[in-house]
C-alpha atoms as one frame of an Amber mdcrd trajectory, in Angstrom:
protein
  30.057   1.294 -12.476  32.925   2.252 -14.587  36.891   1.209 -13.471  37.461
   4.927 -13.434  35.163   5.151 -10.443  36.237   2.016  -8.505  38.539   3.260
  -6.212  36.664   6.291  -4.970  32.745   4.902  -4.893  30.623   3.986  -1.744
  27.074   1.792  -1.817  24.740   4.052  -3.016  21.692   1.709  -0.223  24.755
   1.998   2.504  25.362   5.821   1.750  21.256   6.537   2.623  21.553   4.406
   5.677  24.510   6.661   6.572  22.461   9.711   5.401  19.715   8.540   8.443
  22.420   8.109  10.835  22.841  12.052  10.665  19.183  12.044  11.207  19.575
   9.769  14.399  22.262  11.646  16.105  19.653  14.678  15.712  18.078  13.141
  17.995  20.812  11.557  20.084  22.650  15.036  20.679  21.655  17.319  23.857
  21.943  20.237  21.964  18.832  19.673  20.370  15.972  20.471  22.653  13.779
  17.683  23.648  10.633  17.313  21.972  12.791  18.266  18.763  15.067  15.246
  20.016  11.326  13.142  20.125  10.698  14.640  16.933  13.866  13.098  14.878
  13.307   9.986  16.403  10.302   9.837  13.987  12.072  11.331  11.237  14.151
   8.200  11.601  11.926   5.619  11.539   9.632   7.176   8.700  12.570   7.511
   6.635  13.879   4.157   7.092  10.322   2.607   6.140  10.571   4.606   2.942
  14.214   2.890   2.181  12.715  -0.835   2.768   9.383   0.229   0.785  11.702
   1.286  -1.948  15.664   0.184  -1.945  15.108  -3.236  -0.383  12.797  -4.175
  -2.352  14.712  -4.206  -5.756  17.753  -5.935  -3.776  15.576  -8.994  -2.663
  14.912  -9.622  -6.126  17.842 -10.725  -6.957  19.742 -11.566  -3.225  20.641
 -14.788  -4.762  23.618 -12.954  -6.418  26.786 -12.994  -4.027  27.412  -9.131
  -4.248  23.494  -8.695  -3.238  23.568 -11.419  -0.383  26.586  -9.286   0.834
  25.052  -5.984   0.704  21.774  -7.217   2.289  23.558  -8.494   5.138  25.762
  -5.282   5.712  22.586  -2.814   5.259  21.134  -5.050   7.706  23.867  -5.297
  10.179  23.979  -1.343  10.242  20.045  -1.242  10.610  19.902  -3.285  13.518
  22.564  -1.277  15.033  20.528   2.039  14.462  17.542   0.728  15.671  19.137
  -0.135  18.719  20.877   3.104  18.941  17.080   4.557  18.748  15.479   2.377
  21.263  18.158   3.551  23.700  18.239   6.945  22.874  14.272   6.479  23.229
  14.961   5.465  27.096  17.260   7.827  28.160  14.571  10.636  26.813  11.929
   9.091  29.446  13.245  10.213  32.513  13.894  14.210  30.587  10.452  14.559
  29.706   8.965  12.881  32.898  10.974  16.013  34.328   8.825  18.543  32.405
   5.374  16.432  33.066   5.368  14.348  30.130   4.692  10.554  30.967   4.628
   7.279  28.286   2.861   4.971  30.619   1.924   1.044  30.261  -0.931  -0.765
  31.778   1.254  -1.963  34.734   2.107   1.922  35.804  -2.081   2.673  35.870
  -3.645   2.738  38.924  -7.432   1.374  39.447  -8.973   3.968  38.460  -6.890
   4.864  35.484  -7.856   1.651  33.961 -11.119   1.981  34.393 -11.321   5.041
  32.608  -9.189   3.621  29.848 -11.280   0.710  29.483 -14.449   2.867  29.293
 -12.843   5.008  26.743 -11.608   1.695  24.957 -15.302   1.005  24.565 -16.891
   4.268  23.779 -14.237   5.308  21.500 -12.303   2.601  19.933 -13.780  -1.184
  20.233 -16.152  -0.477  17.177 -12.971   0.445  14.992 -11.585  -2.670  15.454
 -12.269  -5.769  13.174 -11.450  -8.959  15.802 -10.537 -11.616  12.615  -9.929
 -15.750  13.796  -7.766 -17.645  11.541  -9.019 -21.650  11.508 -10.372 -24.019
   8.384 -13.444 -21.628   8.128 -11.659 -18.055   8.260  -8.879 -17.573   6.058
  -5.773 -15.975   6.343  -6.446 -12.270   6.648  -4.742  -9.565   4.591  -1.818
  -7.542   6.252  -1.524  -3.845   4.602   1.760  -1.959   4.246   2.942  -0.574
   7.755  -0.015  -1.795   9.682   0.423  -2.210  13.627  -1.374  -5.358  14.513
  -1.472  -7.635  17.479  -1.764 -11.011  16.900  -2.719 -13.724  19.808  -3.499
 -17.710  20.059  -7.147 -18.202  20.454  -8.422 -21.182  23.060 -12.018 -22.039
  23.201 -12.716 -23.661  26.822 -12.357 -27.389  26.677 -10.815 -27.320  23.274
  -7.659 -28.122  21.982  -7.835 -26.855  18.240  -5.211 -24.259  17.371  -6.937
 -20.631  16.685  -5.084 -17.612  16.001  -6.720 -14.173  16.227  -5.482 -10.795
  14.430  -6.553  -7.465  15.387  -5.222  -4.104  13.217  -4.521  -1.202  15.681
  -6.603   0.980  13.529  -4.503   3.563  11.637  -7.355   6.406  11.708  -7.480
   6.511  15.247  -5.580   8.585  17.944  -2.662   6.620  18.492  -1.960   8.080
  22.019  -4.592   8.549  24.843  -4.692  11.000  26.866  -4.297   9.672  30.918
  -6.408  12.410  32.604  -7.922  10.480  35.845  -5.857  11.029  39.095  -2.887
  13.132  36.629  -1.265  16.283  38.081  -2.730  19.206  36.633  -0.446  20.838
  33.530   0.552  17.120  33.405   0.645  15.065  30.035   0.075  11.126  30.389
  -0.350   9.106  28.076  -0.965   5.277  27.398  -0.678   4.427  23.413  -3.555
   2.995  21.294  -1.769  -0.037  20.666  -1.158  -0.801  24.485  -4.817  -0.589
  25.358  -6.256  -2.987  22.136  -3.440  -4.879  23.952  -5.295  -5.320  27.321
  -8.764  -5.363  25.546  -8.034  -8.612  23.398 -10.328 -10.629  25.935 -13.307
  -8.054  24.811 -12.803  -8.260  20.971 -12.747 -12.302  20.993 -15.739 -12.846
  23.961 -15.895 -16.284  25.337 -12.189 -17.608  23.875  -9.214 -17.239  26.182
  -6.066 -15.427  24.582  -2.541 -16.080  25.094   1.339 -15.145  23.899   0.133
 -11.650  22.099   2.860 -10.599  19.955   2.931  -7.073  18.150   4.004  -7.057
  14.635   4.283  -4.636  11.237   5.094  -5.240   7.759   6.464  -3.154   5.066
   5.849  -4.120   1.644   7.218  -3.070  -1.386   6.349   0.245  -2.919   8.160
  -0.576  -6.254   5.557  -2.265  -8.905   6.485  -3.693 -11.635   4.118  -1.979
 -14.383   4.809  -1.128 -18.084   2.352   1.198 -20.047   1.509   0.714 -23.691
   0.181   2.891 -26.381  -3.870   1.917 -26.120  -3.321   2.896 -22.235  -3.109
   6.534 -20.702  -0.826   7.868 -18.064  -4.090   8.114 -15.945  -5.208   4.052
 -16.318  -1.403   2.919 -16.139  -1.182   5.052 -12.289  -4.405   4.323 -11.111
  -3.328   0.290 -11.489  -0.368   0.590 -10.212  -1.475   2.400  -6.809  -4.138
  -0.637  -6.872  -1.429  -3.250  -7.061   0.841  -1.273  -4.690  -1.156  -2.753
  -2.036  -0.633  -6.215  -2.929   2.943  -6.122  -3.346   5.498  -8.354  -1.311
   6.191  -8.029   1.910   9.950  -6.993   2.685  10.178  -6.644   6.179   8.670
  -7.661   9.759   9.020  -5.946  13.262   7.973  -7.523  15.826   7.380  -5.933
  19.402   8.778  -7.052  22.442   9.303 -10.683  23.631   7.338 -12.162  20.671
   6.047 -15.851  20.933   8.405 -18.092  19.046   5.645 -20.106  17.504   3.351
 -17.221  16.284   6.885 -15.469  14.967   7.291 -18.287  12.686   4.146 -18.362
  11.289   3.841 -14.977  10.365   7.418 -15.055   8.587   6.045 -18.462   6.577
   2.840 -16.944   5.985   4.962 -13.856   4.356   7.954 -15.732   2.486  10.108
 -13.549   4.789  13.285 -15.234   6.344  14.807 -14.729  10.106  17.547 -12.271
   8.054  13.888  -9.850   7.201  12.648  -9.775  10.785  13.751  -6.892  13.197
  12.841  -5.972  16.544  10.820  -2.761  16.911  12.315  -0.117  18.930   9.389
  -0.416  21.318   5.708  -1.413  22.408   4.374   0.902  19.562   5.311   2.449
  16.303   7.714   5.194  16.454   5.426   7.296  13.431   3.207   7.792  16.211
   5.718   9.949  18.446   4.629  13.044  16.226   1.619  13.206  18.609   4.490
  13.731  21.405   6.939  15.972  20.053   3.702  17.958  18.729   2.996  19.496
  22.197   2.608  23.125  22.843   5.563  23.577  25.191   7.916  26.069  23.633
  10.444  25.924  25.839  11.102  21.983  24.943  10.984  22.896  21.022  12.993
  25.014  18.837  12.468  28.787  18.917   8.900  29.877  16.726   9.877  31.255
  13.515   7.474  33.420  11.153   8.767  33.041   7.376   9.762  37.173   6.854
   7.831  38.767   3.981  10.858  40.746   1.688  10.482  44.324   0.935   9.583
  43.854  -2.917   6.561  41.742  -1.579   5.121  43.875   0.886   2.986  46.337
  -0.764  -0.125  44.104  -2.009  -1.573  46.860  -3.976   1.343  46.607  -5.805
   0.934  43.545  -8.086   4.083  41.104  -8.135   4.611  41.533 -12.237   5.330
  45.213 -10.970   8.751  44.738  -9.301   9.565  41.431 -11.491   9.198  43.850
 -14.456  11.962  45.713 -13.043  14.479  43.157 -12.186  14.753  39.643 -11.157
  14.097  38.644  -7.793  14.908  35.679  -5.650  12.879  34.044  -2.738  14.285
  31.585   0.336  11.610  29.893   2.118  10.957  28.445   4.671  13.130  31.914
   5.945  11.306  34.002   3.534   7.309  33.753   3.141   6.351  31.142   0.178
   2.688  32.884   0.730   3.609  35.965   0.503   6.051  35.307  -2.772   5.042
  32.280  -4.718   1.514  31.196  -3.450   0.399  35.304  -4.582   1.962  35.137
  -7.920  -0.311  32.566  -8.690  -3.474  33.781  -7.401  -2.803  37.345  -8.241
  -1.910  35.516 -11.997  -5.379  34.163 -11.491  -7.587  37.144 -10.735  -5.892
  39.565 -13.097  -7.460  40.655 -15.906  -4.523  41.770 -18.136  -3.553  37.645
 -17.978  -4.226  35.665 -20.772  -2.815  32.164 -19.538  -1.367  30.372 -16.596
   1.014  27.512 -16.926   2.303  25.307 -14.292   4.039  21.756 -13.077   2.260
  19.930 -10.808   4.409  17.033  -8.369   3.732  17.512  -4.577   1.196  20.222
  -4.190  -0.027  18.901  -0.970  -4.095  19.006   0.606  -6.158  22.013   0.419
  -3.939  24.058  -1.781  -4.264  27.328  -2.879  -2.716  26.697  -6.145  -5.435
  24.614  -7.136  -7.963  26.738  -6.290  -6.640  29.906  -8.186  -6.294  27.650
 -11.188  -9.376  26.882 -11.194 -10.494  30.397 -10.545  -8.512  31.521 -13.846
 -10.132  28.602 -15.478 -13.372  29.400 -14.768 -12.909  33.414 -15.940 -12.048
  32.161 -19.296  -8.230  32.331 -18.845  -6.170  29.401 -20.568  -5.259  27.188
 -18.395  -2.216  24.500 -18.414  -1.338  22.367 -15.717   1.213  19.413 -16.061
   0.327  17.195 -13.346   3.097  13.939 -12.686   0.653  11.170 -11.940   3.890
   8.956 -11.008   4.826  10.942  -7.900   5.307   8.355  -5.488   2.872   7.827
  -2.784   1.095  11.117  -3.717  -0.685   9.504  -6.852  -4.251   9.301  -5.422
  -3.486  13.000  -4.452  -2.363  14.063  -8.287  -5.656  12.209  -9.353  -8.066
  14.026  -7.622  -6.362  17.840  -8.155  -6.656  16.277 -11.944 -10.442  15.720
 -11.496 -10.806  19.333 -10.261  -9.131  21.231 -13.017 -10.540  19.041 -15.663
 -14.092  20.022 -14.907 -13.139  23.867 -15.089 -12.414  23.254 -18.572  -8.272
  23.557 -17.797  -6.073  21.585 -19.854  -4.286  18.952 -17.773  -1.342  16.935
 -19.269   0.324  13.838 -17.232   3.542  14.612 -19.113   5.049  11.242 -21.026
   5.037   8.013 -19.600   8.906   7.210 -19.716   9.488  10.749 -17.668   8.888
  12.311 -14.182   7.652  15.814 -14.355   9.883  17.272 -11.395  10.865  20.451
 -12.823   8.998  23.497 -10.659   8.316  25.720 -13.262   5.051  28.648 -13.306
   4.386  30.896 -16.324   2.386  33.939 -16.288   1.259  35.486 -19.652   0.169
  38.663 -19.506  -1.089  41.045 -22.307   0.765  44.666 -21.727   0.765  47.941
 -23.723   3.446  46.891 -25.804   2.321  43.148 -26.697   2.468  40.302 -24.854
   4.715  39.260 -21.888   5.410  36.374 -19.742   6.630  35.848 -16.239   7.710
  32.964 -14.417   8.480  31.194 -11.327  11.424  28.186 -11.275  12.180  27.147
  -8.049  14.155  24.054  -6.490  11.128  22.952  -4.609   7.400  21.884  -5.106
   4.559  23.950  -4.905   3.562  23.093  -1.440   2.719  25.010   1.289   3.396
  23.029   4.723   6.486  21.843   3.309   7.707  25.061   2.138   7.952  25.989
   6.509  10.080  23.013   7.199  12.029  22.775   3.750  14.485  24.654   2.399
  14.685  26.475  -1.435  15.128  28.912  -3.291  12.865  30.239  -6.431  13.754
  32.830  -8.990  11.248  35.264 -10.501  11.768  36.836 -13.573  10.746  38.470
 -17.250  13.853  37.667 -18.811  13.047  36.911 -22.352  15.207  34.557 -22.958
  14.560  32.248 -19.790  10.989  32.942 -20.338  11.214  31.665 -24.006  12.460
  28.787 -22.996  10.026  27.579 -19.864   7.418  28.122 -23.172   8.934  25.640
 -25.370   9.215  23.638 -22.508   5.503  23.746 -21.986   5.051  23.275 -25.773
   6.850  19.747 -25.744   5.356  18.906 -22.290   1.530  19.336 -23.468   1.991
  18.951 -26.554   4.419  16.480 -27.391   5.933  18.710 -30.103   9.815  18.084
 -31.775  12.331  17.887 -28.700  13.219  21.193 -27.696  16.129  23.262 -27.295
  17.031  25.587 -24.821  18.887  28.938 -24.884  19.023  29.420 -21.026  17.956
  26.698 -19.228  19.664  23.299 -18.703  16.753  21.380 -19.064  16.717  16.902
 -18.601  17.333  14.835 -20.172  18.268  16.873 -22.935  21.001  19.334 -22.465
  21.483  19.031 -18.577  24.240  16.472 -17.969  25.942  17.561 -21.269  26.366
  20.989 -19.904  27.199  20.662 -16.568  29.959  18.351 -17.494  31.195  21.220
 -20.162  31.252  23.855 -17.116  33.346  21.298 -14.718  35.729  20.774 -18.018
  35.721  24.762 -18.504  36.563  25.248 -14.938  39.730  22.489 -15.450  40.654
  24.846 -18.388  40.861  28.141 -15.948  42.689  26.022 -13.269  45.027  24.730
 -15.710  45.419  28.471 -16.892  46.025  29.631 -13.656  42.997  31.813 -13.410
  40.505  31.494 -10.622  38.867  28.378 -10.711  36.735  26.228  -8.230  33.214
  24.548  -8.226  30.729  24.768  -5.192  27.423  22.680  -5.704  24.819  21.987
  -3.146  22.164  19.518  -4.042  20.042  16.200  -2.623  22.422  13.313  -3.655
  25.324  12.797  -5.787  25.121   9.954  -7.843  25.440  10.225 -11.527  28.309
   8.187 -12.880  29.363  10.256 -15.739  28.791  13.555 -13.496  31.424  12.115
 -11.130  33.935  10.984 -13.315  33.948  14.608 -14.737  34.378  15.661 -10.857
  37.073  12.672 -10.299  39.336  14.141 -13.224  38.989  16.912 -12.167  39.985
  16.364  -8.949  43.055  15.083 -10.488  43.790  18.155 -12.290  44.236  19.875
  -8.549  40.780  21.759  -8.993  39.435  22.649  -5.724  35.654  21.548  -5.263
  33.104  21.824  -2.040  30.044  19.867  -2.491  27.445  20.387   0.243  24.893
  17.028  -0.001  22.457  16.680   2.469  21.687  12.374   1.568  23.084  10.257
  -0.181  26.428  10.287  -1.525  28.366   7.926  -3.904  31.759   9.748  -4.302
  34.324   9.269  -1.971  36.430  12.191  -1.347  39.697  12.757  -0.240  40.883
   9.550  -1.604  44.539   9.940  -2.522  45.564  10.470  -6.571  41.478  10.397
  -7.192  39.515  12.805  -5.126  41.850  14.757  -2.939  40.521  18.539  -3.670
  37.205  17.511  -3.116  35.125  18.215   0.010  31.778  16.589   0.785  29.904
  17.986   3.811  26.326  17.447   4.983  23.914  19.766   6.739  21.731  18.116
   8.997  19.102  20.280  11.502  15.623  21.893  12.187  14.960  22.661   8.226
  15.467  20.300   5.566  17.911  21.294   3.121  16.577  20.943  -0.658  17.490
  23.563  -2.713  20.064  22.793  -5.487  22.682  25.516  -6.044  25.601  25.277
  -8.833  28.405  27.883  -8.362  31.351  27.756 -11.014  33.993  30.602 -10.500
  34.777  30.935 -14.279  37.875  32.701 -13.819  36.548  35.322 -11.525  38.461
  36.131  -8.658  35.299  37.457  -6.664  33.318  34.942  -6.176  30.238  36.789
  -7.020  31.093  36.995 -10.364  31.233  33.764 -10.917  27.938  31.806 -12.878
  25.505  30.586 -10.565  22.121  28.159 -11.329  19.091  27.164  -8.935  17.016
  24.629  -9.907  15.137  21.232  -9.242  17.642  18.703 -10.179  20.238  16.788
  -8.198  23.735  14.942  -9.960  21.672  12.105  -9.821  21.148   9.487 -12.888
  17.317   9.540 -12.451  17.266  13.245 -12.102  19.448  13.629 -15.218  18.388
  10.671 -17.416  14.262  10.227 -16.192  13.358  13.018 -15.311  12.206  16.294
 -16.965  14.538  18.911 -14.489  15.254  22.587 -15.247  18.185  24.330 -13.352
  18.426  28.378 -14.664  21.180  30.459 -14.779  20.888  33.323 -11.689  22.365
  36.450 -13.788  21.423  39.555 -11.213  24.633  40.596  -9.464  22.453  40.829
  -6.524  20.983  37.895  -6.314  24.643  35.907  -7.158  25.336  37.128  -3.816
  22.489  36.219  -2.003  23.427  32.807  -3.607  26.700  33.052  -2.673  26.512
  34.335   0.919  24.332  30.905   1.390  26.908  28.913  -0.228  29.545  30.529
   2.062  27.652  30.057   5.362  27.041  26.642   4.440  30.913  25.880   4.234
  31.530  27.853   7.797  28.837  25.715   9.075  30.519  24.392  11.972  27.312
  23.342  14.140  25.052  20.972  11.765  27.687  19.866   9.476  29.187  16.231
   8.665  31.923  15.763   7.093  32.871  12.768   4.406  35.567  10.760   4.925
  37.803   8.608   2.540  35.883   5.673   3.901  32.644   6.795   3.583  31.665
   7.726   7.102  31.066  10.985   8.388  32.356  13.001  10.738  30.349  15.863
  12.571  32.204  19.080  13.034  32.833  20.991  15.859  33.550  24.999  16.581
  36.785  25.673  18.010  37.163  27.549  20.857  37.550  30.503  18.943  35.037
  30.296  16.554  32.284  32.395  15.648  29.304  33.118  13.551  28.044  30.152
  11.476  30.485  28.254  12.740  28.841  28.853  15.802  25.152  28.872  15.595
  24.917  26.993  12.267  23.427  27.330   9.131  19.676  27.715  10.273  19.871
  29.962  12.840  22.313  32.196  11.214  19.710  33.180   8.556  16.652  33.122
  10.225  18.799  35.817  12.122  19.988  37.621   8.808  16.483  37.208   7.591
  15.033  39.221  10.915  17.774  41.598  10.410  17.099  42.734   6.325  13.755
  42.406   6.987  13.822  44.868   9.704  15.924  47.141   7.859  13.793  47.144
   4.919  17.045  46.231   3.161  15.959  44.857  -0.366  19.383  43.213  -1.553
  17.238  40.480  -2.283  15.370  41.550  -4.812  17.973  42.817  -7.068  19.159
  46.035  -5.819  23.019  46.329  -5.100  23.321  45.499  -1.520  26.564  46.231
   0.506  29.463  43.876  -0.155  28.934  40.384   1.344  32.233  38.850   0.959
  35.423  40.473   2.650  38.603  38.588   1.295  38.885  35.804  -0.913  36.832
  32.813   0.018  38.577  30.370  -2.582  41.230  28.492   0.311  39.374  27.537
   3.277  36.015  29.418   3.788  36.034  29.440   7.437  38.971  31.589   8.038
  37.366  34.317   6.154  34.600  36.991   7.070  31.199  37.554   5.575  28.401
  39.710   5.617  26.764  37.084   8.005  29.530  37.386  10.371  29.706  41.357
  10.107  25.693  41.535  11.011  25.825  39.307  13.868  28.519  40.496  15.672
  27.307  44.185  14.880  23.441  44.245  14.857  20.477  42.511  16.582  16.845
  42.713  14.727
């Protein structure tokens, strides 16, 4: 870190633990309805597994340093304190869905009957799953995978006093709640968990040996492998080893269940190199992963409200092909409110099965099981069409995944590339080439999130759709370099890493000093994933300094302090925190324009983050359609009224949550999320089609460059005026 940024940055590990604090107190407030509140509770403990399979890790390697010893004690301090927070929350939740007919039972609260059922189902269903192992001088110690539930016991034989220890893995492909049906109100759901019945089956899976002091335990283990590739190796050999030595990495972490025997604690952290500092108490009898099973039950009144993504006008005609409308202006697409089927998923396959296309190009990261994208590449394939697909091998934990849509398209005859070995392929970038009447033209998709259905209805982005010649030009010299390794390119349009991307969005944060300094309209609103990039915020600290008012909206981690006197006091960090998953990246620079409208706007996959911007191949585009800059900007807008899911940073660090006033309305109100799902409804409804590029009505009133939630918007006008 530079001196520059001393003063005014926070832990980048401590920020993300603050990040899934916002996540907690999802689940912690009553607004939320309850199974939602069950719901985030998962969320929570899934995301904090991911931050010891990958943060922790590359701490421990070096906790022999004083500053790491430090930090490793403060991330864990805060941990425990979270995890307690859960287990509590966890507790007060029991007696709320008890109320609706919901019951988490253990053995103790079955009745004869019930047990007897659960011990027949125990042997019908799961006691051949289960692989009883004995540790002694002829057994040796078994193998623990990464985030296995296991329960381990002492082992007596009758008359003997040699130490045995027994292990049994709760197995991960089975149910992990049962279903309580005997002598259970009717409309009733009971359960018992998986893990609770091996529990009280132990006896059957080690016949004739007596077992004592069971203790429930999981490890996490590091998902970081050391690998390096070299030039006799490809992409392909260098990934496949390193998902097979992924398995055998470290351990990192134990949790250990309730009231754990002392002895069998100790052995397991010897047997794992782990000290008391690595063990942590579970938040209960059973892993909290699992509670997805819970908060997955069909009772709408205990979840959020159903929503349908909306299909947009310039989508809804399917005998109209997509190049149609794209042909006459550019059009922009927000899932998970607008349909990623309807929009993206169709320019594919309609790419595919058109005979006027010559060649289909497209980046591969998260694409997901079963998906359709795959499957119309491979249908253009097989017609003859040219084929390119740049698949990123090194996208964590979805490797094996990458691999086998690889496999697919390489027996159709596509041409797969697995990018360069030093870079991550994250850009989202499709190309359509088409031959028309007057030669040949191409098409393409750039959006700020990957080509995946399921996620597309619970995250939200934005993609752009357009012919533009000169943005097109450039996503082909992109796909030149990225398949075949051609000069380094250079871009017209796009701000493509890690070649011209941090250069040039450090120029338009110095260009937007020079209009401040002028006295023209000046201000910078970015939303993004994480702020993190030194040299990105020591553009942003100076020019903070210059009095240049700027509103970042960062839904995880953040490593600028704002706010800080004589460093960062015009800038404003909030969060958004609720039932979608904020992801798109949005760059708004006013450039002297006293609308905001008119300012420059870009969309893209890239956050201010020194991996994005320095490892990554990322492409952000410029959004030129007065249209669709207010689209943009009416998000940006609602985001800062946001008065209902949104944090706020303090000097310190710690975040704040805001609340409406009394009286407050609009997004300040209902939020982000609800406010356009309802704006969605409402254009959809009306057939109104400002977001594809035709001029819509004005959608700021007023100047929105002091404080954004004393003025009015085109949100606020609809919802106070109109219902869908």
């Amino acid at each position: 870190m530079t001196q520059n940024l001393e003063q005014v940055w926070f832990d980048r590990d401590l920020a993300w633990l603050e990040f899934n604090r916002r996540v907690l107190a999802e689940a912690l407030d009553e607004r939320t309805p309850l199974l939602e509140r069950i719901k985030f509770l998962a969320i929570f403990t899934s995301n904090l597994d991911e931050f010891f399979m990958k943060r922790i890790a590359v701490l421990r390697v070096e906790k022999d340093k004083p500053s790491h010893a430090k930090l490793l004690a403060d991330l864990r301090a805060v941990t425990v304190g979270m995890v307690q927070q859960q287990k509590a929350c966890f507790a007060t939740l029991l007696p709320e869905l008890e109320q609706h007919g919901i019951r988490i039972l253990s053995w103790k609260d079955l009745t004869k009957r019930q047990r007897l059922a659960a011990t027949t189902f125990f042997q019908q269903n799961v006691l051949a799953a289960l692989t009883p192992l004995v540790v002694d001088s002829a057994h040796p110690t078994p193998f623990l995978s990464n985030l296995s539930l296991s329960w381990v016991c002492r082992l007596q034989e009758p008359g003997s006093h040699t130490p045995l220890y027994g292990r049994v893995k709760v197995a991960t492909g089975l149910t992990p709640w049962i279903k309580v049906r005997e002598e259970s109100p009717a409309d009733s759901h009971w359960f018992i968990s998986l893990a609770e019945i091996v529990r009280q089956h132990l006896g059957d899976l080690f016949p004739g040996l007596e077992t004592h002091d069971h203790t429930l335990f999981r490890i996490t283990r590091d998902a970081e492998v050391d690998w390096e590739g070299n030039s006799s190796e490809s992409v392909r050999e260098v990934v496949a080893e390193r998902i097979r030595l992924r398995r055998y990495e470290p351990a990192v972490r134990i949790e250990f269940g309730p009231d754990p025997d002392p002895t069998l604690r100790e052995r397991l952290l010897s047997l794992l190199e782990l000290t008391e500092e690595e063990a942590y108490d579970l938040p209960g009898p059973f892993d909290f992963n699992t509670l997805w099973t819970i908060a997955g039950l069909h009772l709408p009144d205990l979840r959020d409200p159903p929503w349908t993504p909306r299909v947009p006008a310039a989508f809804r005609n399917e005998n109209v092909p997509l190049v149609n409308p794209i042909k006459r202006g550019d059009l922009l697409v927000h899932v998970p409110y607008e349909s990623f089927d309807a929009s993206v998923e169709r320019f594919i396959r309609e790419g595919a099965t058109d005979p006027n296309t010559l060649g289909i190009k497209m980046t591969v990261y998260r694409v997901g099981d079963d998906t359709p994208f795959v499957k119309s590449l491979v249908m253009a394939a097989e017609t003859g069409k040219q084929v390119a697909c740049v698949i990123e091998l090194k996208a964590r934990f979805d490797e094996n995944r990458n691999l086998h849509w690889a496999d697919a398209l390489l027996k159709v005859g596509a041409h797969v590339s697995f990018g360069v070995l030093e870079l991550k392929i994250h850009a989202k970038i499709a190309l359509v080439v088409r031959q028309e009447s007057d030669g040949l033209r191409c098409y393409c998709h750039i959006g700020t999130g990957n080509y995946n259905q399921k996620t597309a209805r619970l995250y939200e982005d934005f993609g752009l759709f357009t012919c533009d010649p000169e943005i097109t030009g450039d996503v082909v010299q992109l796909f030149q370099y990225l398949t075949g390794r051609a000069r380094t390119p250079k871009f017209n349009r796009l701000l493509v890493a890690p070649w011209n991307m941090r250069d040039r969005f450090i120029a338009l944060i110095q260009r937007e000093v020079e209009h401040h300094k002028a006295g023209r309209p000046a201000r910078i609103v970015a939303k993004m994933n994480q702020l993190q990039d030194e040299q990105v915020c020591e553009a942003l600290v100076a020019a903070s300094r210059e009095g240049l008012p700027i509103d970042l909206v960062i839904r995880g981690f953040c490593c600028l302090r704002p706010r800080v006197p004589g460093q960062t006091e015009t800038i404003t960090i909030r969060s958004i925190i609720g039932r979608f998953l904020e992801h798109s990246r949005i760059f708004y620079f006013a450039n002297g324009a006293s609308d905001p409208c008119n300012g420059d706007f870009y969309i893209g996959s890239g956050d201010w983050m020194e991996r994005n911007l320095s490892w990554r191949v990322e492409v952000v585009t410029p959004v030129l359609a007065p249209a669709l800059r207010q689209r943009l900007w009416e998000v940006l807008d609602i985001n800062l009224r946001d008065r209902r899911q949104a944090w706020i940073m303090t000097a310190s660090g710690e975040y704040q949550r805001l609340e409406p006033g009394s009286e407050a309305s609009g997004p300040a109100v209902d939020g982000t999320h609800a406010t356009l799902m309802h704006l969605t409804a409402i254009r959809v409804s009306e057939g109104n089609n400002s977001v594809v590029g035709e001029s819509p009505v004005s959608l700021v009133h007023g100047s929105s460059l002091g404080h954004p939630e004393s003025n009015a918007s085109l949100a606020d006008t609809i919802l106070e005026n109109k219902q869908p």
